[in-house]
C-alpha positions in Angstrom: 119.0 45.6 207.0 121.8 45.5 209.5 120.0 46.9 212.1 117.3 44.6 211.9 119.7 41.3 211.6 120.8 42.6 215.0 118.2 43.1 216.3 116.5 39.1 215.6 120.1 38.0 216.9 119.6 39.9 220.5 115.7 39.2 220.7 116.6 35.5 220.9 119.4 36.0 223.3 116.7 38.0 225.2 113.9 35.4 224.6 116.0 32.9 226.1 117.1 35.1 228.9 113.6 35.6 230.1 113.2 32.1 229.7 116.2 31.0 231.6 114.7 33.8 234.5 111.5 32.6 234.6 112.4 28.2 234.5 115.2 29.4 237.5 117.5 27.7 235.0 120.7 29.8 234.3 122.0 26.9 231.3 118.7 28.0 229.4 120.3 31.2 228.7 121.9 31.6 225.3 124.7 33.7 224.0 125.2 34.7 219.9 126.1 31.1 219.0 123.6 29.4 220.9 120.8 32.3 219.0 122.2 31.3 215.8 121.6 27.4 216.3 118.4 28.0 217.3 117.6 29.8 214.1 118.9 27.3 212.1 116.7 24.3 213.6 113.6 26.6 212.5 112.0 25.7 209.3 114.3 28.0 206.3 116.3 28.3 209.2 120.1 28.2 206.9 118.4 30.9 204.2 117.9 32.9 207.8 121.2 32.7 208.5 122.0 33.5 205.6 119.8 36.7 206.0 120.7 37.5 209.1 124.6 37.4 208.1 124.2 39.3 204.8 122.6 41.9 207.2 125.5 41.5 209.9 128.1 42.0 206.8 125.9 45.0 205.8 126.2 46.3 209.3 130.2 46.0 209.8 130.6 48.2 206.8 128.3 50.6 208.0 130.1 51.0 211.1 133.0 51.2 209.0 132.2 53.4 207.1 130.7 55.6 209.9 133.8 55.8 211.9 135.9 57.0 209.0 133.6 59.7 207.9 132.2 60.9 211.3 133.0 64.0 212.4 132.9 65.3 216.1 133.0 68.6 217.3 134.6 68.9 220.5 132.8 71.1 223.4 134.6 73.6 225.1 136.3 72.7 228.6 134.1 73.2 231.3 135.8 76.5 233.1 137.2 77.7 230.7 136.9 81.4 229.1 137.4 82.7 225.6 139.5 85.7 225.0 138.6 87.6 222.0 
């Protein structure tokens, strides 16, 4: 759910950066906020919001959640030899 609330945000940033490409018009171009208030002039546009930050919420703890729990294993240095 978070992944795909990201990924309707950055389509519309890159919807509008296409468009701002192809008009020659860099103030077409819109950032997160500018995404979100398009969203919202659609029809159910404040239950997509809504949506779309449930999912963004959903994603933060994720992340979260990732980073505590991930382990890495680190590679040995490049070089170097290992006595046994």
């Amino acid at each position: 759910m978070g992944i795909a609330a990201r990924a309707v945000i950055l389509g519309v940033i890159g919807g509008s950066l296409i468009r701002a490409a192809i008009l020659y018009n860099p103030n077409a171009a819109r950032g997160t906020s500018g995404a979100q208030r398009q969203i919202a002039a659609m029809p159910f546009g404040g239950w997509m919001l809504m949506i779309i930050g449930a999912g963004l919420i959903a994603y933060g703890v994720y992340a979260f959640i990732n980073a505590r729990y991930r382990r890495i294993k680190a590679l040995p240095a490049a070089g170097a030899t290992h006595s046994r």
